[in-house]
N, C-alpha and C positions, 0 to 999 in steps of 0.2 A: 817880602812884599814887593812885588815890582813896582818899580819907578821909570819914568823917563824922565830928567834933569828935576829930579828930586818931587814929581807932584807920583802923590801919593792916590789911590781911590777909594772911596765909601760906597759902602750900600746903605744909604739912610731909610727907615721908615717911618710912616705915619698910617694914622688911620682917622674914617672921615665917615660920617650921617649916611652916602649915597653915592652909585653912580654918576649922577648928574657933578656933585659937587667936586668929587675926586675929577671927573675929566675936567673942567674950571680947572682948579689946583693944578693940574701937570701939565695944561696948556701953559698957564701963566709961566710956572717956572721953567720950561722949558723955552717959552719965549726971551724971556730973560736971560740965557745960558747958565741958570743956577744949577741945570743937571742936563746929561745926555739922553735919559730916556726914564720914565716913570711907568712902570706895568702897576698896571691896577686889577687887583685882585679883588671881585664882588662876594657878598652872600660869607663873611666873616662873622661869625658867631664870638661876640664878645661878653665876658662874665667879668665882673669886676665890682669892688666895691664903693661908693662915692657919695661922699658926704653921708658916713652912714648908713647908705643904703642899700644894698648888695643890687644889682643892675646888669640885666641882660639887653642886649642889643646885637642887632644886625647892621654892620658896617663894611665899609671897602680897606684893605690895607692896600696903602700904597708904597710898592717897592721904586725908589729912588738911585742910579745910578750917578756917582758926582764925581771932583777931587775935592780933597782935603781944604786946598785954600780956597774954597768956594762954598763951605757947609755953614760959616760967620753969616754969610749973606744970604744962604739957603733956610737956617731957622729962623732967621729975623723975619725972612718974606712970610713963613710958612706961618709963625707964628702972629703975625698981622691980618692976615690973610683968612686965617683958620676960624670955622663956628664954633670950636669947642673952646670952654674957659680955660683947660689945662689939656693940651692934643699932647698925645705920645709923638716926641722926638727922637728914635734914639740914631746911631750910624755905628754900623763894622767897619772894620778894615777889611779890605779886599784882599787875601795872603794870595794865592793865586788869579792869573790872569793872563790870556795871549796879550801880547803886545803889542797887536794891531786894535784890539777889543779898547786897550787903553789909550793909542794914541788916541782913537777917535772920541774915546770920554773926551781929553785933555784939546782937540780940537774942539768938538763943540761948548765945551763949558769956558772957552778963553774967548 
């Protein structure tokens, strides 16, 4: 995994109701420096089941770029922030990476 002095990087996702709302969402946290860059991917076909119900939906997944000691304060936001009662959280680790691609996560997220 590349490091520079030990920060490590995530790809966190969520997903969210709408365009409109996801750009909200990636503004804030990126105003914030809880991430370096959030692509928002529309027109997400979601099938799942909830509360019983098996449930289709049309949503945005939002791919998140962070470091590791910033993802505490990255689900907290997200999860306050977020219209769904239980929003998909989850984050990879980044096994590969240029390390210019990373300084500049580990600048804007400090």
């Amino acid at each position: 995994m590349p490091t520079i002095d030990n920060q490590k990087m995530l790809l966190v996702m969520t997903t969210i109701t709408d365009i409109d709302k996801g750009k909200l969402l990636a503004r804030q946290i990126i105003e914030e420096q809880l991430v370096a860059c959030c692509n928002i991917v529309p027109g997400v076909t979601s099938i799942y089941r909830w509360k019983n119900e098996l449930c289709e939906d049309q949503e945005c997944l939002l791919v998140m770029k962070t470091v590791e000691t910033r993802y505490t304060q990255l689900s907290k936001f997200i999860l306050q922030q977020h219209p769904y009662e239980t929003p998909e959280l989850i984050a990879f680790p980044i096994t590969k990476s240029t390390q210019e691609y990373l300084s500049w996560v580990i600048k804007e997220t400090s």
